[in-house]
C-alpha positions in Angstrom: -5.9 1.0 -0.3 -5.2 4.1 -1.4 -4.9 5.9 -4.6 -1.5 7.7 -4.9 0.0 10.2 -6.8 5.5 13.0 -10.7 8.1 14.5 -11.4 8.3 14.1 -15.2 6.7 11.5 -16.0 7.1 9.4 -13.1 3.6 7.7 -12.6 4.0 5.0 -10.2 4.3 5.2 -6.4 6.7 2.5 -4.8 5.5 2.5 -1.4 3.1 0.2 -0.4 0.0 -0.3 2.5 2.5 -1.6 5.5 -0.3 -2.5 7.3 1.3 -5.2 9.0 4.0 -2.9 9.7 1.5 -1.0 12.9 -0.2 -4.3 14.2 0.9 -8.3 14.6 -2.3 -8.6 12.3 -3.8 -6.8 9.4 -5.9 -3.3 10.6 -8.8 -1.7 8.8 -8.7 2.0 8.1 -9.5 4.0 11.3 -9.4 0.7 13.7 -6.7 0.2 16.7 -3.4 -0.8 16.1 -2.5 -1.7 19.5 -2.8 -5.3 20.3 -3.1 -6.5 24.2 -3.6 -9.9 25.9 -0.9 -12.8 25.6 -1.5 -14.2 22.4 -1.2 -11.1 20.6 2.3 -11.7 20.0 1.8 -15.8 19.3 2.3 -15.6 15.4 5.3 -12.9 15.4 9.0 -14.0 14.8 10.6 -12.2 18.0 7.3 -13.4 20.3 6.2 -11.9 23.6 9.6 -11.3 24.9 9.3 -13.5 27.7 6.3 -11.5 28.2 7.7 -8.1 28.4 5.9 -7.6 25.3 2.6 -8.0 26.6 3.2 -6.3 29.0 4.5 -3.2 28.0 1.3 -3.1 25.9 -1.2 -3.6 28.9 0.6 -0.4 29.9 0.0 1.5 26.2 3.3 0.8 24.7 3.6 -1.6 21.7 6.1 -2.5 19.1 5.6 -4.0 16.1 7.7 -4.7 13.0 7.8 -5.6 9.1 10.4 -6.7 7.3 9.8 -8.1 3.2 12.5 -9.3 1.5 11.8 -9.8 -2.9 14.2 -11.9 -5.3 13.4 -11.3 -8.7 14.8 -13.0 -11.9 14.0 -11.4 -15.4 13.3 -15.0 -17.3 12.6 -13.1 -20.7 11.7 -9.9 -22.4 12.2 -6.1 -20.8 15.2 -4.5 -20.0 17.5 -7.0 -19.5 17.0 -10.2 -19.4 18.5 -13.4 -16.6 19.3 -10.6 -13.8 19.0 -11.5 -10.7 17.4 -8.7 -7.8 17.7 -8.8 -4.4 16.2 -5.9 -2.3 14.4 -5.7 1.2 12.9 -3.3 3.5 12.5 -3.2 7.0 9.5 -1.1 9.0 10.0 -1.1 12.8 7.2 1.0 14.7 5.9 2.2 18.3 2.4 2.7 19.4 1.5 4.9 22.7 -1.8 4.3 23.9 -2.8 7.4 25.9 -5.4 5.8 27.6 -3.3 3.5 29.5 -0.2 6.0 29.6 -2.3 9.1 30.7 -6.1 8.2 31.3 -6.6 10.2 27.9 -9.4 8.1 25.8 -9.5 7.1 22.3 -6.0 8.4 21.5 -3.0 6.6 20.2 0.1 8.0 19.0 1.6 5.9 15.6 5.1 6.0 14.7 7.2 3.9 12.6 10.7 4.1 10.8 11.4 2.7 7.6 14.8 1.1 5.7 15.4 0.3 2.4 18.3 -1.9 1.3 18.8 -2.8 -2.6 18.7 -1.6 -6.1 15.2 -1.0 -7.9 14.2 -4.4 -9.6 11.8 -2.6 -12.1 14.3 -0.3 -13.1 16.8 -2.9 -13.9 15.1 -6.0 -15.3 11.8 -4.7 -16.3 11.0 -1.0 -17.4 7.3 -1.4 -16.4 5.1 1.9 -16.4 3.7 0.0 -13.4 6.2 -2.0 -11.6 6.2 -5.2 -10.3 7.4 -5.0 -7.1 5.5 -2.3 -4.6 8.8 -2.2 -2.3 11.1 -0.7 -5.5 12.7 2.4 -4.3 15.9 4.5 -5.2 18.3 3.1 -2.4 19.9 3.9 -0.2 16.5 5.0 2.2 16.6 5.1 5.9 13.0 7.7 6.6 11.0 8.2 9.1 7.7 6.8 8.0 4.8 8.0 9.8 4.3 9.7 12.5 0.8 11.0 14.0 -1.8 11.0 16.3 -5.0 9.3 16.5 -8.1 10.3 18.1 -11.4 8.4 18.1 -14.7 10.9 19.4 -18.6 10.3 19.9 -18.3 6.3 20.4 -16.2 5.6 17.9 -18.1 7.2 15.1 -15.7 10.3 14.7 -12.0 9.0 13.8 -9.4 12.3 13.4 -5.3 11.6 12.8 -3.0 14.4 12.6 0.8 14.3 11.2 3.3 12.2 9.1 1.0 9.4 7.3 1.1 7.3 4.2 -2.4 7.8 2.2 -2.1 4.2 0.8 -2.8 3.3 4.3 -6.0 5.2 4.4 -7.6 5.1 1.1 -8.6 2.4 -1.6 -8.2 -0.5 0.3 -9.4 -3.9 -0.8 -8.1 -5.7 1.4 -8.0 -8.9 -0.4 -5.7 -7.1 -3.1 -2.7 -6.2 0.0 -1.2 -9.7 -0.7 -0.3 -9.2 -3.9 2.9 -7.9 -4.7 2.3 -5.8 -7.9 1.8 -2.1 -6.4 -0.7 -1.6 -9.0 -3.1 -3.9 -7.1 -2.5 -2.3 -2.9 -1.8 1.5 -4.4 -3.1 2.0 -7.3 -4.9 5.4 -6.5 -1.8 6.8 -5.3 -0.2 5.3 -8.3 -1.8 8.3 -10.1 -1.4 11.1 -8.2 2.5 12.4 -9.3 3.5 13.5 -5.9 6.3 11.3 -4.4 6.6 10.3 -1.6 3.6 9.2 -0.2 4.3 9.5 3.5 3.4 13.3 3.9 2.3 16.0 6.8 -1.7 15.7 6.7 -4.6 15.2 8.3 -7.9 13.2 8.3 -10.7 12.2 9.3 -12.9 9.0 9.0 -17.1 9.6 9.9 -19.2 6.6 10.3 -22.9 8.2 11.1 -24.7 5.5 9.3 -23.4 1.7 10.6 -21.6 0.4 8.0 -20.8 3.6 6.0 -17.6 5.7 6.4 -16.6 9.2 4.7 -13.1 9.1 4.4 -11.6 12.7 4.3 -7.9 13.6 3.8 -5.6 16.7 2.9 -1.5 15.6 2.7 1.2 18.1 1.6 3.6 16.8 -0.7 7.0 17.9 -1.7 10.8 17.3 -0.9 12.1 20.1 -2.4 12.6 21.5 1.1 12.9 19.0 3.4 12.1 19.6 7.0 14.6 20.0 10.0 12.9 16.8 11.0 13.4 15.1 7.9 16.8 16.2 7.0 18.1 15.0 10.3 16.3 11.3 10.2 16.0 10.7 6.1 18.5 9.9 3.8 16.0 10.3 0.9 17.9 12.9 -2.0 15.9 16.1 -1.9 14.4 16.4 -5.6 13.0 18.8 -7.7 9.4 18.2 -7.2 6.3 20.7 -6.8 5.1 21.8 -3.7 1.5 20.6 -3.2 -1.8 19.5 -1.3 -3.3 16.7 -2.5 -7.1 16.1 -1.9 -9.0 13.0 -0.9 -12.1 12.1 -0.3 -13.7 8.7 -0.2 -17.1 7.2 0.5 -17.6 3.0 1.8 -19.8 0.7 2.6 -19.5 -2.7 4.4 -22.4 -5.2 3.7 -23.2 -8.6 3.6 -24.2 -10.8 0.5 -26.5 -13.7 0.6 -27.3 -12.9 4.8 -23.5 -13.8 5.2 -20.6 -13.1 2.7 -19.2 -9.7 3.6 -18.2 -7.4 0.7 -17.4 -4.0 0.8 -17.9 -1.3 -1.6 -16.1 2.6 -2.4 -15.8 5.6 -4.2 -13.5 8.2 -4.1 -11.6 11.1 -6.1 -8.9 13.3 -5.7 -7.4 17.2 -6.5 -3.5 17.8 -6.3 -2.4 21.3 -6.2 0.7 23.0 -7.1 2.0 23.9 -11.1 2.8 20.2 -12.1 4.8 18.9 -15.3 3.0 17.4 -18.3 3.9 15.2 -20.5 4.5 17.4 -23.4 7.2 19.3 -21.5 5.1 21.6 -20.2 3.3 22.5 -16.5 -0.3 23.4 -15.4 -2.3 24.2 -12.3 -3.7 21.2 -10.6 -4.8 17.7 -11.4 -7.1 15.6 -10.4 -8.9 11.6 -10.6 -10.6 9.0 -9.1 -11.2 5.5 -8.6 -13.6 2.7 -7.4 -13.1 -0.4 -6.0 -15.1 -3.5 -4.4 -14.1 -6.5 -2.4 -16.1 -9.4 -1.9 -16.4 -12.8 -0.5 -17.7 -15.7 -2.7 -17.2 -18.5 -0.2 -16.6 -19.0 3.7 -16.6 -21.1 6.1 -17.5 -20.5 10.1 -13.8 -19.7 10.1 -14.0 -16.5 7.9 -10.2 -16.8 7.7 -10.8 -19.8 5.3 -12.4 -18.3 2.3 -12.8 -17.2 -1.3 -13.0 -13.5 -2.4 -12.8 -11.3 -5.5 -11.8 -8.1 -5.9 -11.7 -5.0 -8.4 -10.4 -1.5 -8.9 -11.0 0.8 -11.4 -8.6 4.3 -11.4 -8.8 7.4 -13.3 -6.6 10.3 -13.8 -5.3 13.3 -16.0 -4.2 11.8 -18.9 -1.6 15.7 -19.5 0.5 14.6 -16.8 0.1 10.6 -16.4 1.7 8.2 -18.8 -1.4 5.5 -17.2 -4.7 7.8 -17.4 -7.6 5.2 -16.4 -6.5 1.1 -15.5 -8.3 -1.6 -14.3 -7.0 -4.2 -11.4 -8.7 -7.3 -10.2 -8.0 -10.3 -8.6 -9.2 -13.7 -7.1 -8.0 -15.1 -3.6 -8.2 -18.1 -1.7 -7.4 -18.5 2.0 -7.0 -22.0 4.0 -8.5 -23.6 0.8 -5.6 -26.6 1.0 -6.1 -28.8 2.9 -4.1 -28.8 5.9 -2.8 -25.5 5.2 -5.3 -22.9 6.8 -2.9 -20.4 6.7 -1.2 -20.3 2.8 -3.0 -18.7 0.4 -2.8 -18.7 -3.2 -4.5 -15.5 -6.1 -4.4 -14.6 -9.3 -4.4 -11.3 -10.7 -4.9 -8.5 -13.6 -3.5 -5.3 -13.9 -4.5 -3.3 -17.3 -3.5 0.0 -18.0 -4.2 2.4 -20.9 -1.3 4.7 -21.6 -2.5 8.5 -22.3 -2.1 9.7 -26.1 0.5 12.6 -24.4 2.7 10.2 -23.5 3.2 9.2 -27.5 4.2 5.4 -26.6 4.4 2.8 -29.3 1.8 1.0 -27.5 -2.2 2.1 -25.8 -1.7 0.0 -22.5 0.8 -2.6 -20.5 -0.7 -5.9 -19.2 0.3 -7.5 -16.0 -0.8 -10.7 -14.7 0.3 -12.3 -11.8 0.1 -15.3 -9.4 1.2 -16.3 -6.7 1.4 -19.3 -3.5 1.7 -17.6 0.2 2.9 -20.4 2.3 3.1 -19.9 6.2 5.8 -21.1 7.9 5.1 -20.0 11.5 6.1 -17.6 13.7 4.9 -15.1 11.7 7.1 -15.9 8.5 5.9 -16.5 5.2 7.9 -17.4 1.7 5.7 -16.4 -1.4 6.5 -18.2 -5.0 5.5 -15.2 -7.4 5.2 -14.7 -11.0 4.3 -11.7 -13.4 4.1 -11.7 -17.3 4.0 -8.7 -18.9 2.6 -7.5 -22.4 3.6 -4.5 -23.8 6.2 -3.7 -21.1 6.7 0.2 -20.7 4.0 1.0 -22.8 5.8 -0.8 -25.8 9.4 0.2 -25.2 10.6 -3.5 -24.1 9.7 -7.0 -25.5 6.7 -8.9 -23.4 8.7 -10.0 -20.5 8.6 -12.6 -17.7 9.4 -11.8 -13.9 9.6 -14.8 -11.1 10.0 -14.2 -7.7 10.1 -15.0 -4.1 8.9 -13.4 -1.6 9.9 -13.8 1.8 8.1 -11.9 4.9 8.4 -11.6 8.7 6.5 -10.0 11.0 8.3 -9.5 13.8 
């Protein structure tokens, strides 16, 4: 998705791509999130509402929902070891299609709230530089999420939104990598960019003159240290000392197809942060800035494309005088309706190396994560997910190799 941004140090971003929190189905960057018809709503846990639902949305009004509950025990190593975690958060949004509402094409107004229930797991159990867990937080949060507008121009090739978004929604996004729950795999740009949170004021812009290409282009203002009216009166998020800032984006990608018929897709992109930042050595300088690469492709597919096999990798860059993680590397292998008679589970492996920066003087150069997992659909838009992570060289060396399991429990509502 997308590539985040600290206060000193903090180098890992906690929210996540909630892209199932603005549709009842996964959305690409830049595509509608506004379902219609009557089986739109067929795989959510709350349904059509004996069709109110539906049709409120034929009308340009839609809800949609998220909600992710993790349970995490600490089986060996890190921080402490045989804890048990519990923590959950909830997404409930509203789309307003202003074609419908107001016979004003191509726009769509996004807005979503967000609550956060539960202590941070990583903090507790593990004391990874790169968490486990990409719903972690500092409880209690009750925020408003996002909040823009959304205006597609010239057929569809000209995509600008306008207000309160989350850039891991928007950039570095292989898709395959969202269902994993190791943030380093769906936010790992952002991971990098030291500027919580990542909801922030912004705009951007998505430009697809070539089929199949897109120029992603953002700028997002980050800092809490004076909240908003708006914010104050709808977040309970502690106002912290962090910089003022805009932070930078641009990214370049390509869609394709491998072999005549295995679609991959391909990007580039880098970002600046402004603002006078901390570095590691205690210090603060003007600006920072990184990059990252990713691809995602399918190795296998049926005529259902749903049922597939598909790799994917990211590579991430960034200042190694004010990130304790300069460069890492993700990647990971997916299958979808590979069991038989279970075409909706899903089951992945992944990797997530990173190299610690020399500043940070930790015992150890990197931390290793790998991780696997089992997505098993239940219906009505509910899934439980058997996880587990082993880590090597947890916190850059400060805690023992350590073993998390989990289970993950989802509802789209």
């Amino acid at each position: 998705m997308l590539a985040l941004p600290a206060t000193p140090p903090l180098v890992h971003v906690v929210s996540a791509p909630d892209i199932a929190a603005t549709a009842p189905a996964p959305v690409a960057p830049g595509t509608s999130a506004s379902p219609t018809g009557s089986g739109a709503y067929s795989n959510t846990f709350t349904g059509d509402w004996f069709g109110l639902r539906t049709g409120l949305a034929d009308h340009g009004i839609s809800f949609n929902g998220y909600g992710v509950n993790d349970n995490s025990w600490n089986l060996r190593g890190g921080k402490s070891t045989h804890n048990f975690v519990s923590r959950a958060r909830l997404t409930l949004g509203m789309n307003l299609d202003t074609d419908k509402l107001f016979g004003w094409a191509g726009g769509i107004l996004v807005s979503s709230v967000r609550f956060h229930f539960g202590p941070n797991g990583n903090d507790i159990q593990l004391g990874s530089l790169q968490g486990f867990s990409y719903i972690d937080d500092n409880p209690p949060t009750t925020q408003l999420y996002e909040l823009y507008f959304k205006q597609t121009l010239l057929g569809d090739k000209l995509t600008l939104q306008a207000g309160r978004m989350d850039a891991n929604n928007i950039f570095d996004i292989p898709v395959d990598a969202t269902d994993f729950i190791n943030p380093s795999a769906p936010d790992a740009p952002l991971t990098l960019q030291n500027a919580p949170p990542s909801q922030a004021p912004g705009l951007a812009a998505f430009v697809t003159a070539i089929p199949g290409t897109t120029l992603i282009l953002g700028a997002f203002f980050n800092g809490r240290a004076h909240p908003t009216v708006l914010e104050a009166a709808l977040n309970t998020l502690a106002t912290v000392d962090e910089p003022n800032g805009t932070s930078l984006n641009i990214e370049l990608d390509h869609n394709y197809q491998r072999a005549g018929s295995l679609p991959g897709t391909a990007g580039i992109g880098a970002y600046w942060r402004t603002g006078q930042l901390p570095t590691l050595n205690g210090g603060t300088q003007s600006g920072t800035g990184g990059g990252w690469a990713f691809i995602d492709q399918t190795l296998w597919q049926t005529a259902k494309a749903d049922h597939r096999v598909a790799v994917w990798g990211n590579f991430t860059g960034n200042d190694p005088r004010v990130s304790e993680i300069d460069y890492s590397i993700q990647a990971g292998l997916l299958g979808a309706g590979i069991i038989p008679d279970r075409p909706e589970d899903k089951i992945a492996v992944g990797l997530d190396w990173a190299h610690t920066s020399s500043h940070a003087q930790l015992p150890k150069p990197y931390e290793m994560a790998t991780e696997c997992f089992y997505e098993y659909y239940l219906g009505q838009g509910v899934t439980v997910q058997p996880d587990a992570q082993y880590f090597t060289n947890t916190g850059g060396g400060r805690y023992p190799a350590a073993l998390i399991a989990m289970v993950r429990v989802s509802v789209n509502f």
